[in-house]
C-alpha positions, 0 to 999 in steps of 0.5 A, a space after each residue: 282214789 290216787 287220781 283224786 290225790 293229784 291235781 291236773 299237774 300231777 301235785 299232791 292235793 291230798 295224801 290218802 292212800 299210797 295205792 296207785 300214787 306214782 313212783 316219782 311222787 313216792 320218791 320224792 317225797 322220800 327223797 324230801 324226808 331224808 332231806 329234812 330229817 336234821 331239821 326234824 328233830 329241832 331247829 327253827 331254820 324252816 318256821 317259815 314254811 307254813 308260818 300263818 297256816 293253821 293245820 288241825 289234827 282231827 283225830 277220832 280214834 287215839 293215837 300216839 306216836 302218829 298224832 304227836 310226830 304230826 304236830 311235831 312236823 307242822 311245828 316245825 314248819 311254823 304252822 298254828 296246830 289244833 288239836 281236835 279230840 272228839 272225845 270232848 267235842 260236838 261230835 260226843 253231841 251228835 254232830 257230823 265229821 263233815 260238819 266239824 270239818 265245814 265249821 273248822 274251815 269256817 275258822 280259816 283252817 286250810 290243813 286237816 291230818 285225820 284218823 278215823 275207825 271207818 273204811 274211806 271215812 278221810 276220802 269222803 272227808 276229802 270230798 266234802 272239804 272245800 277247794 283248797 283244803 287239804 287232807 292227810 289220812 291218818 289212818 282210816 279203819 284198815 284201809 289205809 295209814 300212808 304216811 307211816 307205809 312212808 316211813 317204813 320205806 325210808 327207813 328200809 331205804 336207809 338200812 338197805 340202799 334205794 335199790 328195792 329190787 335186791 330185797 326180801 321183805 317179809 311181813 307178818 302177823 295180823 294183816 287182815 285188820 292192818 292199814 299198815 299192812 296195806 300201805 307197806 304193801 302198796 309202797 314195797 309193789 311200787 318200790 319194785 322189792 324183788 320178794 315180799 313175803 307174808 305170813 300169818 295165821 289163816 284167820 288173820 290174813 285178808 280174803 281179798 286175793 288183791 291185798 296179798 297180790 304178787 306175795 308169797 303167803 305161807 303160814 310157817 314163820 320159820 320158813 318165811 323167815 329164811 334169808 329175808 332182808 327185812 322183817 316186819 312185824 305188825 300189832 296184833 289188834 285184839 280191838 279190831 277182830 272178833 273173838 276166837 281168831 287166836 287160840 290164845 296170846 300165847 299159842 300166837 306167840 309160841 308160832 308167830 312171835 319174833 324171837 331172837 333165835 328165830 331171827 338167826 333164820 333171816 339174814 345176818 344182817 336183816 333188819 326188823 320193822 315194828 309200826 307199834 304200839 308194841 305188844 311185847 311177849 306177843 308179837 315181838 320179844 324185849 330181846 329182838 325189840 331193843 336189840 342190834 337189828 331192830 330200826 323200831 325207834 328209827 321209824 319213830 324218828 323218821 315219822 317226823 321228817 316224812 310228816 314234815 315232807 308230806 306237810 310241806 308238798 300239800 301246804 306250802 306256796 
């Protein structure tokens, strides 16, 4: 699928998956992101970028912090956003997401950012579009979500340095049903970190042996935990899994939730990651959440600066 994203150039056409995205693309694009983060959070010094370009985000699942930093980016770069709900659209009338596509383009829109509850749905889109479009995935069942494993790169890259290869990272939780997973995954192999770790319940981490490839898996969060430089937990997505893959919230708590005396087992200086939304009291405590260590609400922010460096790669002349 990464061929598909780069022209014969090597240029972006497509942002899809970070799974076999070459390194110097990586890095550029975070190199770009911390450039434009003054510009992320206001200003109009860049309204020019996209000026007269017209971006949807075509979203089929809800969304928050991922939809809201997107239509912050491209506004920031000048571009007419629309905002697409499917709940209100044709698509509630039985009308295919291709179509709504092909009749967007129609209306001249050249950029579609997209989220959707199927495996590989923003790629077929990617397929369908005409020359010339372009796609961004969002978040596709529990492929892929690119531009947040992005983010969560950065903002390790600022608490930790560039160099990847002196890091233990460890991530834990519901991999199984997590795209974020995936792309963190995907980005710490190319970013060449020296240790990732992953811990979980068995019910909850992937059967394919390829997603957990290079990590050292174990099911005891306190071990895992021990001398880490980054711990990134995930949401535990009650809607995405069948029943009975956790005892209760509070026996996944009691073995796998981060508390603050369970984060004294990393490094003192450890920093701790969450792609949210939040379960707090299950995966994470207030404590750890709002605490000194957590980068949570910086992730946040440098959602915007990463849209924005994504948006301008694939949209700007």
């Amino acid at each position: 699928m990464s061929l598909d994203q780069l022209d014969a150039q090597g240029r972006l056409r497509h942002l899809l998956t970070l799974e076999g995205l070459p390194r110097q693309t990586l890095l550029r694009l975070l190199d770009r992101a911390e450039a434009l983060r003054p510009h992320a959070f206001g200003g109009t010094a860049l309204r020019g970028a996209l000026a007269g370009t017209a971006l949807c985000t075509l979203f089929f699942e809800p969304s928050t912090r991922t939809r809201s930093s997107f239509w912050l980016a491209a506004q920031r770069l000048g571009a007419d956003v629309l905002n697409f709900d499917a709940s209100t659209s044709s698509t509630s009338k039985g009308e295919t997401a291709a179509d709504t596509l092909r009749n967007l383009e129609a209306m001249g829109v050249r950029g579609f950012v997209v989220r959707h509850r199927e495996d590989g749905a923003v790629a077929a889109l990617a397929t369908a579009a005409a020359p010339g479009t372009v796609l961004v995935n969002a978040g596709d069942g529990r492929s892929a979500h690119p531009t947040q494993g992005l983010l969560d790169m950065l903002t390790l890259r600022q608490a930790k340095g560039a160099d990847f290869a002196r890091l233990k990272v460890l991530i834990v939780g519901d991999v199984k049903h997590s795209r974020v997973a995936r792309s963190d995954l995907h980005a710490l192999r190319t970013l060449g970190a020296g240790e990732i770790r992953v811990c979980g319940p068995r019910t909850l981490l992937p059967e394919d042996p390829a997603t957990l490839a290079g990590c050292t898996v174990g099911h005891d969060l306190d071990a895992a935990l021990e001398g880490v430089d980054a711990v990134m937990m995930l949401r535990l997505q009650r809607e995405r899994m069948q029943e009975g893959l956790v005892a209760s919230l509070e026996e996944y708590h009691r073995d796998y939730g981060l508390t603050a005396a369970r984060l004294r087992r990393a490094a003192p200086d450890a920093v701790v990651l969450h792609p949210g939304p939040m379960n707090r009291g299950v995966e994470i405590t207030d404590e750890v959440a709002d605490g000194p260590q957590s980068r949570i609400l910086q992730q946040v922010g440098n959602g915007v600066a990463v849209r924005m460096a994504v948006l301008e790669a694939l949209l700007a002349a």
